[in-house]
N, C-alpha and C positions, 0 to 999 in steps of 0.2 A: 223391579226384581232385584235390581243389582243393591240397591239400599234396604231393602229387606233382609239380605244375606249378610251386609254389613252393621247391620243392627243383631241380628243373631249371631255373628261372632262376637260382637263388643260384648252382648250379654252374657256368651259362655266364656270370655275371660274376666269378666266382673264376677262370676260365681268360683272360677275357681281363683280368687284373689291376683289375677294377673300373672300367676304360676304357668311359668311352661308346661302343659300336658305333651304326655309320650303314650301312643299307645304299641302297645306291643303284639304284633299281625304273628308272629315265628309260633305254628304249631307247638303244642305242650303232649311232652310223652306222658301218655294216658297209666292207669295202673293196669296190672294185667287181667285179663278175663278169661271163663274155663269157657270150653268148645265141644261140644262130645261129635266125634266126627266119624263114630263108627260102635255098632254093637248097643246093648240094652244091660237094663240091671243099677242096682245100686252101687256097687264095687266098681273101681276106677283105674284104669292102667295108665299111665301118664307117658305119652310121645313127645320127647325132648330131642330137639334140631342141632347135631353141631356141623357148619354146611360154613364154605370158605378156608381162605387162608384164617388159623389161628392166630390170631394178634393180642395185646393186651387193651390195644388204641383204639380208636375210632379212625380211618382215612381223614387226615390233615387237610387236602384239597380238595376240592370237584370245580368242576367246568358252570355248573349250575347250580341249583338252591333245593337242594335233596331235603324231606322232612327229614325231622329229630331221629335219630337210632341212639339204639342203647352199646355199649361195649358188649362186646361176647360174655366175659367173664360174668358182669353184672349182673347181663340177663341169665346165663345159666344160673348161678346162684339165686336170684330171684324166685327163679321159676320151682330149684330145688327146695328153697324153702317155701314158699305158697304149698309144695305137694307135701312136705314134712309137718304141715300142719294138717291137714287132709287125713284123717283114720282110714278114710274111703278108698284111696290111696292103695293100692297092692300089688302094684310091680310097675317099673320106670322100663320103658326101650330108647335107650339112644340111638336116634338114627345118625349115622357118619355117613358125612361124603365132603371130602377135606386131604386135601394135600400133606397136612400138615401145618407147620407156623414156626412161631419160638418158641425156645425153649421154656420159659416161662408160663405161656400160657397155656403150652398143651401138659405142664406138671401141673399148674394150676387146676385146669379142666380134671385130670388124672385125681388128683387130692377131692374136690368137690365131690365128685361121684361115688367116689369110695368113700368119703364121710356120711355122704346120704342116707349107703347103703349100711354101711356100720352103724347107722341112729336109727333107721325105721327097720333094719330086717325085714325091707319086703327084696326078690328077687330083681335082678337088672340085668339087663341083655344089650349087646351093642348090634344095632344092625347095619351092617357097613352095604351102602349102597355104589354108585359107579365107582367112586376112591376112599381110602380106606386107607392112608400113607404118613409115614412117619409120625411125625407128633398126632395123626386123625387115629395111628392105629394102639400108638403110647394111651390117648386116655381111653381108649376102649378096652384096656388092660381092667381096668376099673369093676369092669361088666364081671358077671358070673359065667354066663355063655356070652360067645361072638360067632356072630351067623354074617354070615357072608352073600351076598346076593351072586348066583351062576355068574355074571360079567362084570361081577368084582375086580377093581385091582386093587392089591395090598402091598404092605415088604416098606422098602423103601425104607428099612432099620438102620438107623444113624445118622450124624450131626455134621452140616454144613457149614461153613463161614464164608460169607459172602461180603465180597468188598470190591471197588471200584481201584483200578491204579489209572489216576488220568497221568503221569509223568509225563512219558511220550507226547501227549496229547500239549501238553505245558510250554513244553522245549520247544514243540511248533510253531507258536507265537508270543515266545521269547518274554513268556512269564514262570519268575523261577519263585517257588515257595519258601518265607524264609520259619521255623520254627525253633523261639528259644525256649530251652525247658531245663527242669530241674531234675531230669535222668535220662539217659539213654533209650528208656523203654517209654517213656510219655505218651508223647507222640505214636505207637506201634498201633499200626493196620490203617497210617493216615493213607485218604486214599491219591495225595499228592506224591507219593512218591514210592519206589519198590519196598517192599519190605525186606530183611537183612535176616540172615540164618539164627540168629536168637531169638530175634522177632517171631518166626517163624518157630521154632523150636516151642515158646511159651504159647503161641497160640494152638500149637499140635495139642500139647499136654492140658489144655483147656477141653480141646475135643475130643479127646482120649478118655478123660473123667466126666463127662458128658454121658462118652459113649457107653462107658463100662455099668453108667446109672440105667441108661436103659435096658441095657444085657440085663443085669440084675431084676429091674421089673420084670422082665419075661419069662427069667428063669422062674422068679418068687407064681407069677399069676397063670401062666403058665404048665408048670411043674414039669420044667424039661433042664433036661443034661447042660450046664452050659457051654462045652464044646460043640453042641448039636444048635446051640442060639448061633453062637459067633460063628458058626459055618455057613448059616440062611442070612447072618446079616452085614453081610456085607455091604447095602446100600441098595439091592437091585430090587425089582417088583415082582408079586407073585400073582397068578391067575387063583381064582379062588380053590378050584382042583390043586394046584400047588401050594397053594397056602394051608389046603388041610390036610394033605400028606405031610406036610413040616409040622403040624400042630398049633398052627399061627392062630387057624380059626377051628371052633368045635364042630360047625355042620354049615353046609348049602339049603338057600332057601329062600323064597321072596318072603314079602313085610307080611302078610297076613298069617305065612307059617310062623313068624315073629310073635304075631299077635298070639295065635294058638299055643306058641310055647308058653308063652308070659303067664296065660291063662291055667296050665297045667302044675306052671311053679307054683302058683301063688293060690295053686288049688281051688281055683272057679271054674263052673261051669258056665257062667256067664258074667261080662264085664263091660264097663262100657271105657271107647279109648279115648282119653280127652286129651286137649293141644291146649295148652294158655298163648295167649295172644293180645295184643295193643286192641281196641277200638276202630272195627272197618278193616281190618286185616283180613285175608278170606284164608277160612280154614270149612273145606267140606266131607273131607275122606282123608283116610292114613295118609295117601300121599301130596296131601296139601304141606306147602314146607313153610318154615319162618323166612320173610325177602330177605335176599340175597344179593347184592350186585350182579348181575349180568351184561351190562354193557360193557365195552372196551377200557372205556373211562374207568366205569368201576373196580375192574378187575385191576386195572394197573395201581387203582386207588389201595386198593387192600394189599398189595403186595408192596406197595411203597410206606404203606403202614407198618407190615412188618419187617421191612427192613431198617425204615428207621432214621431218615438221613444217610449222610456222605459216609461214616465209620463202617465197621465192622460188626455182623451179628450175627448171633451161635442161632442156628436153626434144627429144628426137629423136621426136614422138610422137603417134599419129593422135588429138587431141582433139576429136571432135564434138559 
């Protein structure tokens, strides 16, 4: 037996010329595939997932050997375009349940949806399910209506910086940081050491111009006073009842009244809701969702994704 097996290997490195073969075991991200996972008819309402911390990355580590995922960005976009080629196609609902992220990618997210909506003129709705917060509630701006589920939480309007100062921590075991640079400000938000009142000062006025971008979407999408924005947005969360006495959201309602509205814009009597999805992905009803991290691991995966390493990052992002 054992010279049988060594006569079949000699022969499959004699076929491939004594060439190192590699084979390659790592799952391949499939293309995407439609799903109708509720309702009948020809015409199609498209349910797109934006669910997690908003990052522009992929989480850097894991503890173990997680298949292939796409980037957030990628795949919305993806997915928007698969539907902008689709005539069938006639009203998109973002579902939200998202904390937020950076700033980049929930402007990113923000820009995509609103270009969808501005090239196919079919209606878009956001339907903000358990969280609904800072940057999760920036690209729902996007939407035509934003429906809110009854135990909604939203709000959480404006921009964090988040950063580490281990100094203290340094001094303890009599390791002192040396940094040489070519200005004053280089170095600023390193997390070796406190930051200094100009430091500080240029960081404010980064989160200031930040902030006033997003005041400005809410007044523009919105159509509210902006003394009446900057007075709700302070930072803090709203219950959906307060979020639509402030005008944050248009109406209360779970996913199916979603579905119903969708159906009323886009002037169907009947539709059917399709999900795009990977290969083996389980999609059976509205509330089947795109995977998401849910373990310990993952969560701190994705949130270490958006922050990015040791520095400083501007956040659109419910930090409690």
């Amino acid at each position: 037996m054992r010279l049988a097996h060594a006569l079949a290997l000699a022969g499959l490195l004699a076929l491939s010329g004594c060439s190192l073969i590699t084979l390659d075991f790592q799952p391949k991200i499939r293309p995407l595939e439609e799903e109708t996972v509720e309702g009948k008819g020809t015409s199609k309402i498209l349910l797109l997932d934006l669910s997690g911390v908003l990052s522009e990355d992929l989480p850097s580590f894991s503890l173990g050997a997680p298949p292939p995922r796409v980037p957030l960005l990628a795949r919305v976009r993806e997915e928007l375009q698969k539907a902008e080629k689709d005539d069938r196609v006639r009203a998109l609902i973002v579902r939200i349940n998202s904390p937020g992220g950076t700033i980049t990618a929930s402007d990113v997210l923000y820009h995509e949806l609103l270009a969808f909506k501005e090239r196919r003129k079919v209606p878009v709705i956001a339907a903000i399910m358990d969280v609904g917060a800072s940057g999760g509630y920036y690209a729902a701006l996007a939407a035509d209506t934003i429906v809110a589920n009854p135990t909604t939480v939203t709000g959480s309007i404006g921009v964090v910086m988040v950063t580490v100062n281990a100094q203290g921590l340094l001094e303890k075991i009599g390791v002192a940081p040396l940094a040489i640079k070519s200005g004053p400000m280089k170095d600023a938000g390193s997390p070796l050491r406190s930051l200094t009142e100009p430091e500080r000062a240029v960081f404010q006025s980064i989160i200031d111009e930040m902030y006033g971008r997003f005041v400005g979407l809410i007044v523009k999408a919105r159509k509210l006073p902006e003394d009446r924005v900057r007075a709700a947005a302070d930072g803090r969360v709203y219950t959906a009842e307060q979020a639509l006495r402030l005008g944050l959201v248009d109406r209360i309602g779970y996913l199916e009244d979603v579905v119903t509205l969708a159906k009323e814009r886009a002037g169907l009597t009947e539709a059917r809701v399709v999900m795009y999805h990977r290969p083996k992905e389980y999609r059976a009803n509205i509330y089947s969702a795109t995977p998401a991290p849910s373990t310990a691991e993952s969560t701190l995966a994705q949130f270490a994704a958006a922050l990015g390493g040791g520095g400083p990052r501007f956040l659109y992002l419910w930090w409690p």
